[in-house]
C-alpha positions as a Markdown table, in Angstrom:
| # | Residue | x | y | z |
|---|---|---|---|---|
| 1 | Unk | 18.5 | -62.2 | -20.5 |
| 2 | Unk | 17.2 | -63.8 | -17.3 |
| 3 | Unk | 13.8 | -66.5 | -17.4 |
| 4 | Unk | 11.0 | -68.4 | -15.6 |
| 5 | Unk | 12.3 | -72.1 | -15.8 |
| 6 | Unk | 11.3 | -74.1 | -18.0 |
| 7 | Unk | 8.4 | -75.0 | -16.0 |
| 8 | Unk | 7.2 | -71.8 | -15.6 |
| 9 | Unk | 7.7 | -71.6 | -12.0 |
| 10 | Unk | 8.9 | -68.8 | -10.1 |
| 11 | Unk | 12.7 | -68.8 | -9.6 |
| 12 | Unk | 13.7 | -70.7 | -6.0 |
| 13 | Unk | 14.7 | -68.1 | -2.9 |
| 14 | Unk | 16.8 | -70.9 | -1.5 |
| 15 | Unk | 19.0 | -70.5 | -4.4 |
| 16 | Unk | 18.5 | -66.7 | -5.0 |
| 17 | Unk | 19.8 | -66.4 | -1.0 |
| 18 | Unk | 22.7 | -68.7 | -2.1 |
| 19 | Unk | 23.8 | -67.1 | -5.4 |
| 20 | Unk | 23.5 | -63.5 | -3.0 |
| 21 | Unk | 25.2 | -64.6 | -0.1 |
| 22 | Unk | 28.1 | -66.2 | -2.5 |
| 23 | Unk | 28.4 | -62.7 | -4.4 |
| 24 | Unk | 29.0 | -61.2 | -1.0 |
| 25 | Unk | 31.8 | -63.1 | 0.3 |
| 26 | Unk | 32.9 | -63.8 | -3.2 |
| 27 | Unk | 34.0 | -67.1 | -2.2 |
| 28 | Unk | 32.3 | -70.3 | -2.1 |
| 29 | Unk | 33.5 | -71.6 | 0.7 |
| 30 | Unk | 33.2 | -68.5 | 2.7 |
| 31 | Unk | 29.5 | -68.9 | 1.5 |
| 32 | Unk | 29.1 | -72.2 | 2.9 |
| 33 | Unk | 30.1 | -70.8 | 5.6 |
| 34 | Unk | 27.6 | -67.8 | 6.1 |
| 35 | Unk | 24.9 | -70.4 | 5.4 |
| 36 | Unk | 26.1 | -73.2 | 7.5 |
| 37 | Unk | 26.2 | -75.8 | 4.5 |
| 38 | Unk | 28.1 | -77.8 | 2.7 |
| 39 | Unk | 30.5 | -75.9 | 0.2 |
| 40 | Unk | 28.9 | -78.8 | -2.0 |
| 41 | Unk | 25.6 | -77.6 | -1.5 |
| 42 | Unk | 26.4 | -74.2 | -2.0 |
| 43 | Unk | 27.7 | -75.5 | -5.7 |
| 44 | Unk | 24.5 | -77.2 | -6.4 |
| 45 | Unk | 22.2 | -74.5 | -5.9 |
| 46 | Unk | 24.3 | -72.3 | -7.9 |
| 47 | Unk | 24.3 | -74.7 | -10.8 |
| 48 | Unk | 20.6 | -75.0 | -10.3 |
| 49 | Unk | 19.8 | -71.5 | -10.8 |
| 50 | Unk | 21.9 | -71.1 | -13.5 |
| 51 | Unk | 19.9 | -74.3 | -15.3 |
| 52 | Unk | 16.4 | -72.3 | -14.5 |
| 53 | Unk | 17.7 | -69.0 | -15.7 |
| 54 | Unk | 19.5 | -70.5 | -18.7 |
| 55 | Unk | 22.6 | -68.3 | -18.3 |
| 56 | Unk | 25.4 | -68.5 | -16.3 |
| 57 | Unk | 25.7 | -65.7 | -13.5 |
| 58 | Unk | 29.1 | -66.1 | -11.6 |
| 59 | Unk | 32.6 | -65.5 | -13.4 |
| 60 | Unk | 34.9 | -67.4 | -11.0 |
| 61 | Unk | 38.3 | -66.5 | -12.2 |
| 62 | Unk | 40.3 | -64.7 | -11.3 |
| 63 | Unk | 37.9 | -63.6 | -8.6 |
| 64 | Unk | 34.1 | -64.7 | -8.1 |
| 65 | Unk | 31.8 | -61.6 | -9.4 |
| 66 | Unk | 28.4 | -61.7 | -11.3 |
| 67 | Unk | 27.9 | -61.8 | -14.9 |
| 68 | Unk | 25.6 | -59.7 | -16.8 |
| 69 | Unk | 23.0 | -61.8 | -16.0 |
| 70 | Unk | 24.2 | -62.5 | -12.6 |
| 71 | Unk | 23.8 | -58.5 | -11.9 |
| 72 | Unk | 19.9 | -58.8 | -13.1 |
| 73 | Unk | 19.7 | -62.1 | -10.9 |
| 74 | Unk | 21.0 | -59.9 | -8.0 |
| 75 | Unk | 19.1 | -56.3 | -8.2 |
| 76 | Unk | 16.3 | -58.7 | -8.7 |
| 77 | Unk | 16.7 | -60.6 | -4.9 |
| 78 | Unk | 17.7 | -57.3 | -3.4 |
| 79 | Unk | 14.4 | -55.9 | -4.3 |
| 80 | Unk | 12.8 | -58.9 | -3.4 |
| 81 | Unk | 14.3 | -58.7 | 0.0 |
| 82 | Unk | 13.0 | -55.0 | -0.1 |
| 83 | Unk | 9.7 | -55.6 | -0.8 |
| 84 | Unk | 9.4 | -58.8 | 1.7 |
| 85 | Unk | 10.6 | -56.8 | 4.2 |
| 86 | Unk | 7.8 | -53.4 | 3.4 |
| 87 | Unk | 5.4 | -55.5 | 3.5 |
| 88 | Unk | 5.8 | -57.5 | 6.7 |
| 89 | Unk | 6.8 | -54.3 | 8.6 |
| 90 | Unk | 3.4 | -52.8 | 7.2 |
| 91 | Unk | 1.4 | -55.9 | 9.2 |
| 92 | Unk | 3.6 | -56.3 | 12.1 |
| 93 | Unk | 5.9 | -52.9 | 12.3 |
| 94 | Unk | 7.3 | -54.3 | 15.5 |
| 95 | Unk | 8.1 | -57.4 | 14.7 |
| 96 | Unk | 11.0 | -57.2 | 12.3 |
| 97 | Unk | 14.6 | -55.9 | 13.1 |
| 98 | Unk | 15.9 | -53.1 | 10.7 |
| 99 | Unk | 16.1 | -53.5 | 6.9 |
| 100 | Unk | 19.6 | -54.1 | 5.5 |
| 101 | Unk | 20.7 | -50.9 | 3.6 |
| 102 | Unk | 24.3 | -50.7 | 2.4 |
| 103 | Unk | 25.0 | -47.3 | 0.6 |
| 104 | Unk | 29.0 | -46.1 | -1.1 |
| 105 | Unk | 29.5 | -42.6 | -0.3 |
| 106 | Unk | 33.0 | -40.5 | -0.8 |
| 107 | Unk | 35.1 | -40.0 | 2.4 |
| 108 | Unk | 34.2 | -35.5 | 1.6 |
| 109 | Unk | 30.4 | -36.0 | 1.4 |
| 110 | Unk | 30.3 | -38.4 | 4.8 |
| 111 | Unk | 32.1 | -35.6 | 6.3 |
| 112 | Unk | 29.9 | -33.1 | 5.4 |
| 113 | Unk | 26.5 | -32.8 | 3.9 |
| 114 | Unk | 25.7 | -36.5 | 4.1 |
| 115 | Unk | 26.5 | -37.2 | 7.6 |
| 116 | Unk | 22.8 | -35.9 | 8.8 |
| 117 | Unk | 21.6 | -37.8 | 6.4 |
| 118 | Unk | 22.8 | -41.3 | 7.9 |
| 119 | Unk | 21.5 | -40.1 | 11.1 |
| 120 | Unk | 18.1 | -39.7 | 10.0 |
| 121 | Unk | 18.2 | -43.4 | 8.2 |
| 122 | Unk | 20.1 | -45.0 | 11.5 |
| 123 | Unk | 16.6 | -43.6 | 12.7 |
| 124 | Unk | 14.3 | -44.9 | 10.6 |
| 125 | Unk | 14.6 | -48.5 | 11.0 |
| 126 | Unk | 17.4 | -49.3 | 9.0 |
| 127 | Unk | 20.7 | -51.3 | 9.8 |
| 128 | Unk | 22.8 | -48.9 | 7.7 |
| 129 | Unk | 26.4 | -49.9 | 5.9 |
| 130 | Unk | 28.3 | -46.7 | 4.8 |
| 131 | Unk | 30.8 | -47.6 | 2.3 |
| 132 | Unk | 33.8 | -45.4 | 2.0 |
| 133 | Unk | 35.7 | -44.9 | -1.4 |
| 134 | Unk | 36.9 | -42.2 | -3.6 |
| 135 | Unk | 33.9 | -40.8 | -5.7 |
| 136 | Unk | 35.3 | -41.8 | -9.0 |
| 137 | Unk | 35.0 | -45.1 | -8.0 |
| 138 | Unk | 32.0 | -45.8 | -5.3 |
| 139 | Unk | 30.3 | -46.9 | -8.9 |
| 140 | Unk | 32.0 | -50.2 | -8.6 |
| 141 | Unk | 30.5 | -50.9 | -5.3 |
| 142 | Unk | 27.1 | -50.5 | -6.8 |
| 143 | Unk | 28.3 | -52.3 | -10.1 |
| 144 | Unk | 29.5 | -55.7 | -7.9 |
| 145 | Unk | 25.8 | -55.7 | -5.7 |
| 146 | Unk | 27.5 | -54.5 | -2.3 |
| 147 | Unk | 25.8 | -51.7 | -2.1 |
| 148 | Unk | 22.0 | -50.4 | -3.1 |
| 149 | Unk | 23.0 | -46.8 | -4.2 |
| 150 | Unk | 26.1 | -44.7 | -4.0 |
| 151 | Unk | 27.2 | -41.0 | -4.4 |
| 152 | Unk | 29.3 | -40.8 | -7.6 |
| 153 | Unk | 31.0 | -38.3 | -10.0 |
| 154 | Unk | 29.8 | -40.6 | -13.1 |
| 155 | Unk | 27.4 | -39.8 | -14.9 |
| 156 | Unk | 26.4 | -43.0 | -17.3 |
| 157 | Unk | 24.2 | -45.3 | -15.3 |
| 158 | Unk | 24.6 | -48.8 | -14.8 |
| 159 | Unk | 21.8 | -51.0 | -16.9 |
| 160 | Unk | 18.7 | -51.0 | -14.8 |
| 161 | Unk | 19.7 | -48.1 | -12.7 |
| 162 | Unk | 19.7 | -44.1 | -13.2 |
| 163 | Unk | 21.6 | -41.6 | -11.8 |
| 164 | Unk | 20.3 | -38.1 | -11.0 |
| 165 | Unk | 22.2 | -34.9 | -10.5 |
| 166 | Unk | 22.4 | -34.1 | -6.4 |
| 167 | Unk | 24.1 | -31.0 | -6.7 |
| 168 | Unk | 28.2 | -29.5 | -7.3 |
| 169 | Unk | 31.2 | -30.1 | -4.1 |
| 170 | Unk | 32.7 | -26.8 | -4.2 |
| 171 | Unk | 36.5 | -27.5 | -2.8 |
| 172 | Unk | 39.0 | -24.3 | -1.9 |
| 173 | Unk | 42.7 | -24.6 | -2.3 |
| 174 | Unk | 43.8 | -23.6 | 1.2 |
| 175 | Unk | 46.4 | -23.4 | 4.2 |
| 176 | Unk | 47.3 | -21.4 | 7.2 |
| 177 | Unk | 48.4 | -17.6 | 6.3 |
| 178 | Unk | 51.9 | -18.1 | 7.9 |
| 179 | Unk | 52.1 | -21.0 | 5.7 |
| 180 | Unk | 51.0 | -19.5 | 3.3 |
| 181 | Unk | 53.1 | -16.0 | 3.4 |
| 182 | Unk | 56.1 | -18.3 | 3.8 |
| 183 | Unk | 56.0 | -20.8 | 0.5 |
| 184 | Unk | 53.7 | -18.6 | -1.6 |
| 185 | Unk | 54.8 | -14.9 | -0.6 |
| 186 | Unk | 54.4 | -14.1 | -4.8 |
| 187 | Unk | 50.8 | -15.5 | -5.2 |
| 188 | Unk | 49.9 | -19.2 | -5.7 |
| 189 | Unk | 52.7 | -19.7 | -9.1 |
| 190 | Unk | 53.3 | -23.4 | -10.5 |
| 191 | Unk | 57.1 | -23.2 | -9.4 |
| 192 | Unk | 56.5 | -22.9 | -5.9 |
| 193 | Unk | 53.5 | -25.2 | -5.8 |
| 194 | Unk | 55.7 | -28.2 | -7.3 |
| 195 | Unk | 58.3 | -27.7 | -4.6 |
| 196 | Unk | 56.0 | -27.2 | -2.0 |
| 197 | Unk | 53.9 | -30.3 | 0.1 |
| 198 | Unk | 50.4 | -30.9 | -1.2 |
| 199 | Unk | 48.3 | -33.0 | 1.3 |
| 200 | Unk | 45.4 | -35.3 | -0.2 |
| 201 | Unk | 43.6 | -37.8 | 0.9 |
| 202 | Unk | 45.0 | -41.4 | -0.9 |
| 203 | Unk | 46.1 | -42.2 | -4.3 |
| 204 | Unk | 43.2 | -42.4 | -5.9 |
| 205 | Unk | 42.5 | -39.0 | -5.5 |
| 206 | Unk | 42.9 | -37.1 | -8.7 |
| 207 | Unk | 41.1 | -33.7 | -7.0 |
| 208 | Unk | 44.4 | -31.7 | -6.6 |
| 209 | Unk | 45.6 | -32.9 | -10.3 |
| 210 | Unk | 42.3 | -31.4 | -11.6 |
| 211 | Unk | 42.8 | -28.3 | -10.0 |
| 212 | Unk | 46.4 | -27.5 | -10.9 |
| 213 | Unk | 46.2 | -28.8 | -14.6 |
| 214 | Unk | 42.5 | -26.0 | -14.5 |
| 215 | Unk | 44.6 | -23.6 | -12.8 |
| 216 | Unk | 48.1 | -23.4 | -14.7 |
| 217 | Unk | 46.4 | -24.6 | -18.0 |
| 218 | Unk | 49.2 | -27.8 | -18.4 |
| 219 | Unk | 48.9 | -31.2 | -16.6 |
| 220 | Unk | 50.8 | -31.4 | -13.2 |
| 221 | Unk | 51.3 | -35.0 | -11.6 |
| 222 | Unk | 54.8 | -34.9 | -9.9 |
| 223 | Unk | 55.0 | -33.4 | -6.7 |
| 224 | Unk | 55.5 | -33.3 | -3.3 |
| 225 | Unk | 52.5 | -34.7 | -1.4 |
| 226 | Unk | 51.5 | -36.2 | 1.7 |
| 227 | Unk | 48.5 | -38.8 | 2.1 |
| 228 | Unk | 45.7 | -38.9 | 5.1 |
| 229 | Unk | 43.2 | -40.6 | 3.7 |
| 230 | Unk | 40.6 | -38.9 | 6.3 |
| 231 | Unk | 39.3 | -35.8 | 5.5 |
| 232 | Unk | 39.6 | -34.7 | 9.3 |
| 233 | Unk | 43.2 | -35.8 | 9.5 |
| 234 | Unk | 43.8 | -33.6 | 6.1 |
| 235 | Unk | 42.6 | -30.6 | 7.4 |
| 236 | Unk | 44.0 | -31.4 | 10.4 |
| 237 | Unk | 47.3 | -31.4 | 8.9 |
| 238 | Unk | 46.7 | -28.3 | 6.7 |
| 239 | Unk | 46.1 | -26.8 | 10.1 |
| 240 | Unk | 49.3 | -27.5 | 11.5 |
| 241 | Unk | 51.7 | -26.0 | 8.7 |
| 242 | Unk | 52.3 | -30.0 | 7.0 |
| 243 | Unk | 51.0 | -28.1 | 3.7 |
| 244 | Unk | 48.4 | -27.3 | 1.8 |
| 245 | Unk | 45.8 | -29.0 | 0.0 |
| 246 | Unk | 41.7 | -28.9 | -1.2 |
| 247 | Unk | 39.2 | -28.8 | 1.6 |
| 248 | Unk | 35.5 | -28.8 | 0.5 |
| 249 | Unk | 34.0 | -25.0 | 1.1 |
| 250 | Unk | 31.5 | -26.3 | 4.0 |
| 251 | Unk | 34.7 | -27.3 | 5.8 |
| 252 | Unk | 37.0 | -23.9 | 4.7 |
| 253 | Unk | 34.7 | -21.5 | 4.7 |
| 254 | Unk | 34.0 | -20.9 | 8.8 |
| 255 | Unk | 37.7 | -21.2 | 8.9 |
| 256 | Unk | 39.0 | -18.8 | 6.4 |
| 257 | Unk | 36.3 | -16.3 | 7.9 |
| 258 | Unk | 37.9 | -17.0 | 11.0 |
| 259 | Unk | 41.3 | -16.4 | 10.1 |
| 260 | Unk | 43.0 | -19.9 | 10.4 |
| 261 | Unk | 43.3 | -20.4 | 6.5 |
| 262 | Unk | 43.7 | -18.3 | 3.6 |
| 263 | Unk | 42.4 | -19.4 | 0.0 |
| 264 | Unk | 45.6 | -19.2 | -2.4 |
| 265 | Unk | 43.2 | -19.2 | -5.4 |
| 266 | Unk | 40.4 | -16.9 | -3.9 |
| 267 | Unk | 39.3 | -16.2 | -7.9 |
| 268 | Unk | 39.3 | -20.3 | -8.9 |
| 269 | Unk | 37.6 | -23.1 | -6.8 |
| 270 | Unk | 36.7 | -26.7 | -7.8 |
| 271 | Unk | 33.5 | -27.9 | -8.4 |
| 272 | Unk | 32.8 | -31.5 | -8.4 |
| 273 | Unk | 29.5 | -32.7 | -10.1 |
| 274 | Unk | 27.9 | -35.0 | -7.9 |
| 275 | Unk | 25.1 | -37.6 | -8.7 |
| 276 | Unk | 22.6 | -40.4 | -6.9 |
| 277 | Unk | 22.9 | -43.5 | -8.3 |
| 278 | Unk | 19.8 | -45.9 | -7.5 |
| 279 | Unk | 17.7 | -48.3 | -9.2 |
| 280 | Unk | 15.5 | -47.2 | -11.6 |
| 281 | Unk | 12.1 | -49.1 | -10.6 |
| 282 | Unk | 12.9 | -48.8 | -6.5 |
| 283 | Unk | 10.6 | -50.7 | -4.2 |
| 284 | Unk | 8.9 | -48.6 | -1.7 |
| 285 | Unk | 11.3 | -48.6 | 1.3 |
| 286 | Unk | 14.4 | -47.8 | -1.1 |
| 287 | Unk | 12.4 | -45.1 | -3.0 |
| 288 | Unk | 12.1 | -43.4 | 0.0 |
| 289 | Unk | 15.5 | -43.6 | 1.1 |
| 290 | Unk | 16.5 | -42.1 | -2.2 |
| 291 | Unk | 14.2 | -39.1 | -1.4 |
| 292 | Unk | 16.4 | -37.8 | 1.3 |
| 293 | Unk | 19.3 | -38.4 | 0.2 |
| 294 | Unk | 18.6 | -36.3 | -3.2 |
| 295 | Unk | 16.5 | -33.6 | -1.1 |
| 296 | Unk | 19.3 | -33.3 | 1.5 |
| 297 | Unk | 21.9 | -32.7 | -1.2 |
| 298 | Unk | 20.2 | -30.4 | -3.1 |
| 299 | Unk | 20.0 | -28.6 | -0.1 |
| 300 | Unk | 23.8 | -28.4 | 0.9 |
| 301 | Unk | 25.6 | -28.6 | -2.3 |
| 302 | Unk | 25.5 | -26.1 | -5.3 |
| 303 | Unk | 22.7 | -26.2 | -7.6 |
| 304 | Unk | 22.4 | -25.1 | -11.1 |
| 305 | Unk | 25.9 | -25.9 | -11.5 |
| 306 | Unk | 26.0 | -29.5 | -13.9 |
| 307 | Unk | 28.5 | -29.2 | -16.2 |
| 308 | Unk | 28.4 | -30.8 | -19.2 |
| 309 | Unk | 32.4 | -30.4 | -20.2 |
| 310 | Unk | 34.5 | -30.6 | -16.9 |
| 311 | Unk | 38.3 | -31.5 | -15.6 |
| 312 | Unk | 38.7 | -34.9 | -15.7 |
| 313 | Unk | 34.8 | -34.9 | -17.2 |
| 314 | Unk | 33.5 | -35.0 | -13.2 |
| 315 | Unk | 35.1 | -31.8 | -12.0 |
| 316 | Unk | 35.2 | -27.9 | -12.9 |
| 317 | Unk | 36.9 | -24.7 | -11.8 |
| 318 | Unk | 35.2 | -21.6 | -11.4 |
């Protein structure tokens, strides 16, 4: 649990800005750095906070990230720095350059439904940081303070934050129809799709697993596969005849109306539960941030559709 010192006063920004700027580069001297001090001084204030809260916030091995308390000590300046910053731009709007806003986002979403939404914040006078990562793990990005929210497939909440359902990622398993005539002339059957080249997007993705252990009813984890870890370069390469692979429907759709792809498994697509994870009391300009993002989604991705038992408990077929 994080205090007032001892004396009651309130806890010192000099230190706050230290212990932030130190989780950030998760190094001290990289800290000093940033700050232009002494990697001595950095040290000091760190100790100092940690004597006013009465709890030590840094782990430092094997690698420097907050503690339990550390987390509360770091929501607590980046809402601090949030609520400066509202109300200074509500005196002098013009005054101020644009609020720091980092947000972690999967590589499918920023390629969709979510770019527009980044062009309406880069609008709105914010300086925005897009994080990139697999949506089973942009959580940790919001878990280690380098980002303020973040789209994820989980659906527990860290301490202090919530998450709220956004909406479903419908994906179709998909190539082009000479492809597809050539490797899967019998229907889309678990022999030929172990021989044949899966494309997805790095390793971490566990979307193509999902939908082969839904489809053929046993888990499926060897093989062949290619990696493009951009979803433009994926169905790119599904374009070409490198092989198939899962493309989210926004993408597949125009093109299997057009003729370009076929969907192997037109009666079974993948639905991937999405949800916006943000702190639970926001300060104003965050609030609103969160606003758009959740009333964007909603409007792009499948509604009604949260499921309560899914593959891999994030994703289902249907």
């Amino acid at each position: 649990m994080v205090n007032i010192d001892r004396e009651g006063a309130l806890l010192d920004r000099q230190q706050l800005e230290t212990f932030a700027t130190v989780v950030q580069h998760k190094h001290f001297r990289r800290a000093a750095a940033a700050l232009n001090i002494s990697p001595g001084a950095v040290s000091q204030r760190i100790k100092a906070l940690e004597e006013s809260v009465g709890a030590m916030l840094l782990m430092r091995e094997p690698t420097i990230v907050p503690t339990q308390a550390g987390d509360a000590i770091l929501r607590y300046i980046m809402a601090v720095r949030l609520l400066e910053y509202d109300a200074l731009q509500r005196i002098k709007p013009d005054r101020f350059p644009p609020m720091d806003f980092a947000i972690a986002v999967n590589a499918d979403s920023l390629a969709t439904w979510f770019e527009p939404v980044a062009w309406q914040l880069a609008r709105q006078h914010v300086s925005l940081e897009i994080i990139v990562d697999d949506q089973d793990h942009t959580l940790t990005s919001l878990a280690r303070g380098d980002v303020k929210g973040c789209i994820s497939t989980q659906r527990q909440p860290l301490p202090g934050f919530v998450a709220e359902f956004v909406g479903g990622m419908r994906y179709r398993c998909v190539a082009p129809p000479e492809f597809a005539g050539r490797h899967f002339a019998n229907g889309f059957m678990l022999a030929d799709a172990l021989k044949v080249t899966a494309i997805l997007f790095n390793r971490k993705d566990a979307l193509h697993d999902s939908f082969l252990k839904s489809f053929f009813g046993v888990a499926v984890g060897k093989y062949v596969k290619h990696y493009f870890p951009s979803p433009g370069a994926l169905l790119n390469g599904i374009l070409n005849g490198l092989g198939y692979g899962l493309v989210p429907a926004m993408q597949a759709d125009p093109l299997i109306a057009s003729g370009q792809l076929v969907d192997l498994a037109p009666e079974q697509s993948l639905v991937v539960d999405l949800y916006w994870h943000h702190w639970e009391s926001e300060p104003p300009p965050a609030a609103k941030i969160s606003q758009l993002v959740m009333a964007h989604a909603r409007h792009c991705l499948v509604q009604g559709y949260c499921s309560d038992e899914s593959v891999s408990g994030h994703a289902k077929c249907g």
